[in-house]
N, C-alpha and C positions, 0 to 999 in steps of 0.2 A: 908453063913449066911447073914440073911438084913441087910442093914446097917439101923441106929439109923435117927430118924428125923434129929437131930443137925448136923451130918456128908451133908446127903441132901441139909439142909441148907446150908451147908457152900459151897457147889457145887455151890448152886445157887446166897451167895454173888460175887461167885467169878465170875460167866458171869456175873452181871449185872455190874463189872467194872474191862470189857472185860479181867478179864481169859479165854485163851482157853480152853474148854470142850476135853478133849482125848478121842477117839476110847475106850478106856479100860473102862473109867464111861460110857458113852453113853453104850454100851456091858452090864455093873453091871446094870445099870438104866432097859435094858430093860428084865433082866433075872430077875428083882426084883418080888419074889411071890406073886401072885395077893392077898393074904392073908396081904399082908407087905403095901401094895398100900400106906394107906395112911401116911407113913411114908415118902414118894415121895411128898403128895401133899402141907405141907408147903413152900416147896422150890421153887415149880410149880407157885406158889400162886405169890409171894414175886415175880418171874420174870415177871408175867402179868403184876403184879400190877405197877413196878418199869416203864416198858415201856408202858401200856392201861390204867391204874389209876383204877378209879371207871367205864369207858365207856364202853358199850357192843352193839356193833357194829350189827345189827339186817338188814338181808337180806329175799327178800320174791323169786319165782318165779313163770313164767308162762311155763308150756308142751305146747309148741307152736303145737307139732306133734310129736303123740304119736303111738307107736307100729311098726312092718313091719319093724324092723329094720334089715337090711344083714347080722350085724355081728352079732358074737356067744358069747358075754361073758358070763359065766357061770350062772352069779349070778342075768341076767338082763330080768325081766318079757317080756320088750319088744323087745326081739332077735326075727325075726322069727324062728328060732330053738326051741323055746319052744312052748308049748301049753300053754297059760295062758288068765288066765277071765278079760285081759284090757280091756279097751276102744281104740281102734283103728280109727285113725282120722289122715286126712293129712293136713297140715299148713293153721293158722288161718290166717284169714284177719286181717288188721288192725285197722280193728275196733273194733276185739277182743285183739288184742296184747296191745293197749293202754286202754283195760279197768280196769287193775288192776293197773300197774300206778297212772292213775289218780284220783282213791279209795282212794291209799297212803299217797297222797300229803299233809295231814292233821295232817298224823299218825308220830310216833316216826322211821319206817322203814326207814332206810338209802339206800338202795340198790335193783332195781328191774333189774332181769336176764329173758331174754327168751331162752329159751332150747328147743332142738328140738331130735328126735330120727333117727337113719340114720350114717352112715360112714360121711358123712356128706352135708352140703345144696348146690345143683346147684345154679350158680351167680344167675340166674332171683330169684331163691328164697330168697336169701341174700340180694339182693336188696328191695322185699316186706317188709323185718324185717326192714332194715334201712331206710327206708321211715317211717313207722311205729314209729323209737325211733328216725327221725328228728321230727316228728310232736309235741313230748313231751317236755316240759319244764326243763330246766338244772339247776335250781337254787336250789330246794332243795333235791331231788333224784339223783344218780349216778347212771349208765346203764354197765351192764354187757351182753354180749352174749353167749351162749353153744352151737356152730352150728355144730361140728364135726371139722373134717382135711377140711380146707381151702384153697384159692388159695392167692397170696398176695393181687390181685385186690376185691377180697372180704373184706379183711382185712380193705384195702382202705375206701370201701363205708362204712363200720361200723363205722371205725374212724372220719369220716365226718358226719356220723350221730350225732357224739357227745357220741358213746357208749366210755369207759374208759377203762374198764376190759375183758379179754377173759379168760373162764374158760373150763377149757380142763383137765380133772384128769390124774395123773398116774395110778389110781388106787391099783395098791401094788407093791412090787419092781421089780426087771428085771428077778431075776431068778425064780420067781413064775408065773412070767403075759403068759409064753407059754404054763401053764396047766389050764389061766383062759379066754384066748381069742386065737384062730388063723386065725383069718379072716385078722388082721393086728397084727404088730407087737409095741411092749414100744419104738421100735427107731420110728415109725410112731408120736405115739403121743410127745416124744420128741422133735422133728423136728417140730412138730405144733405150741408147745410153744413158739420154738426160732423164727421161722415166727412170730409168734405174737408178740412175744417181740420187731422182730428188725421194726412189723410197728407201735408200740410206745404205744403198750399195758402194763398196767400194767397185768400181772398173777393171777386168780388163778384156781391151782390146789392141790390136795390130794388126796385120797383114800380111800378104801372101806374094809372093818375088817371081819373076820367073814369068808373068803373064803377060810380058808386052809392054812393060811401064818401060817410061823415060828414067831418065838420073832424077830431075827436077821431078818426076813425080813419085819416086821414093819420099822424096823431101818433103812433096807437098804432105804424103800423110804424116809422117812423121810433125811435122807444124799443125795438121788438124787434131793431131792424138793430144798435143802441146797445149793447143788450144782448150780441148775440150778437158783438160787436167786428169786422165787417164793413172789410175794408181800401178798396171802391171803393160807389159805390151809384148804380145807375142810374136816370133818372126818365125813364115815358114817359108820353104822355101820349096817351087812346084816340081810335085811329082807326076810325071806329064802319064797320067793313065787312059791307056787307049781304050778309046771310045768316048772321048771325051775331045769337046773342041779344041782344047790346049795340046794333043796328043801331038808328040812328037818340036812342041814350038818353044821350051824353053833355049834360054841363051844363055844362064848362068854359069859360073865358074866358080870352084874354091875362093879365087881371090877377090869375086865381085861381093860372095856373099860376107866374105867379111869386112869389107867395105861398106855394105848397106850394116853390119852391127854396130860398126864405127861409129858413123854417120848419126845411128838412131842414139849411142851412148853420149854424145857430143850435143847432140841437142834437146834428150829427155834426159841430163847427167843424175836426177833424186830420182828414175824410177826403175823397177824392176825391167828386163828384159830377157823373154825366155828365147829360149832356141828350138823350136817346135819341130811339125812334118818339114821332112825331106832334109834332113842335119844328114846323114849318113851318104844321101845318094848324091848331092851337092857338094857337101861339103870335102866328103873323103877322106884322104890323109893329113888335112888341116882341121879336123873336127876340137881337135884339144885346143886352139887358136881360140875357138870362140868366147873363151875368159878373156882373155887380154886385148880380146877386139870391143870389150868393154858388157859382154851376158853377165847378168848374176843371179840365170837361172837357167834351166832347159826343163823338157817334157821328157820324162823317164819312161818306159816302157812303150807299149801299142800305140799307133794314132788311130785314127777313126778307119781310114780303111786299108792304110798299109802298115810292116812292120818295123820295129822301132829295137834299140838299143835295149837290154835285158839290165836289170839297176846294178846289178854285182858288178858287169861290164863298165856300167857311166861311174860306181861309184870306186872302182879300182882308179879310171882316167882323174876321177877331179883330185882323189889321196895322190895321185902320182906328180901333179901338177901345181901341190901345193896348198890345196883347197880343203873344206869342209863340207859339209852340206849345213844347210840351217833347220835347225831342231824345233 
């Protein structure tokens, strides 16, 4: 049976002054009937707000290099394993990579990432991207990179470019990722992370909904993200594009996906949580939900291969809603 808003509630006073969360709520939280959801989201609400306030933390990016990719994951237009109607193209110059940058530099966007498609970037290429983000200004924008499995000497030039953050997803937890990728393995990207972390990156990572996971293994990423002390965590959610093995196999719903926000707000309550690909085609008419289900961020504009919400649109919704962006 659900539990009651008020029981919720009282979960969520109790981390915001640090009760520990048990395995057993975490379990009830995530078994909760997407029907129940918003009996979750006061308490969702109340832990954003107590650690992000009113700020919503607004990131954009660029498809540095798109398609041709080696690996197989299931869910991903640009695998060469699939047949899919992308745009196939290999890595921008730098004088495309700094041109949305410095579009930004005016705007309420906190955070530009270049992302590339590939197991991941040869040094000479890794070096073109960080020539590209030394060229750009540090004072009001923050730089993130997406470049695959790295070497540390890569890590190196990025960090001296002045990028800050490396995002590298789990994408879903350990016992689901060997029927949604086996080109590499969840210990690969693992191991990527802690690379990056020990060359003085901050994290992030998250994952991707919609591909066949259990409740429990929601959970379980959500615990390895916990584990691995993850500074941001992305949520997307599958945009089932044909030609692709996912094509047509999502199960998601408005009210599952803000259940899985809940869920991850409840048990990462100190970190950021964006709301990435597939907010618009999932989510729907609940898309303004995703604050009070405990995001105190989302991905503004284009995603890597489909199209996304235009910033005038997200940032009319968050002033409407009560919110800011963070500067």
């Amino acid at each position: 049976m659900p539990l009651n808003i008020e029981h919720y509630l009282s979960i969520a006073r109790g981390i915001i002054t640090d009760s520990p969360l048990d395995l057993k709520t975490m379990e009830d939280i995530c078994e909760t009937p997407d029907e129940s959801v918003f009996n979750l989201l006061p308490g969702a609400d109340l832990i954003r707000n107590f650690h992000k306030g009113k700020k919503i933390h607004l990131c954009t990016i660029c498809n540095a290099k798109s398609g041709k990719c080696s690996e197989d994951c299931g869910f991903c237009p640009q695998s060469a394993f699939h047949q899919t109607q992308i745009e196939n193209y290999g890595l921008l110059g730098e004088e495309e990579l700094t041109q949305i940058p410095k579009s930004l530099i005016d705007t309420p966007v906190n955070r530009y990432s270049v992302v590339t498609s590939g197991r991941g970037l040869g040094s000479d290429a890794v070096d073109l991207v960080a020539q590209a983000f030394s060229s750009l200004e540090k004072k009001r924008l923050s730089y993130c990179a997406s470049l695959g499995i790295l070497q540390d000497r890569d890590f190196e030039a990025l960090k001296k470019a002045g990028v800050t953050r490396y995002h590298h997803n789990l994408e879903t937890g350990e016992s689901h990722f060997e029927k949604i990728c086996t080109t590499h393995t969840f210990k690969n990207r693992v191991d990527t992370i802690k690379r990056a972390q020990n060359a003085g990156f901050e994290i992030c990572s998250g994952g991707i909904f919609g591909i066949g996971e259990t409740n429990r293994q929601v959970l379980e990423l959500a615990l390895e993200l916990k584990r691995l002390d993850v500074d941001a965590v992305p949520l997307n959610f599958l945009s089932p594009i044909p030609g692709t093995r996912m094509e047509g196999r999502s199960n998601l719903t408005p009210l599952k996906c803000l259940k899985i926000i809940a869920l991850f707000r409840y048990v990462l309550p100190e970190k950021d949580i964006f709301i990435c690909g597939g907010r618009q085609l999932n989510l729907k008419q609940l898309v303004p939900y995703i604050f009070h289900a405990g995001a105190s961020g989302m991905m503004t504009g284009n995603y890597l291969t489909t199209q996304g919400a235009g910033l005038g649109d997200d940032l009319e919704m968050i002033t409407q809603l009560g919110f800011e962006p963070l500067i």
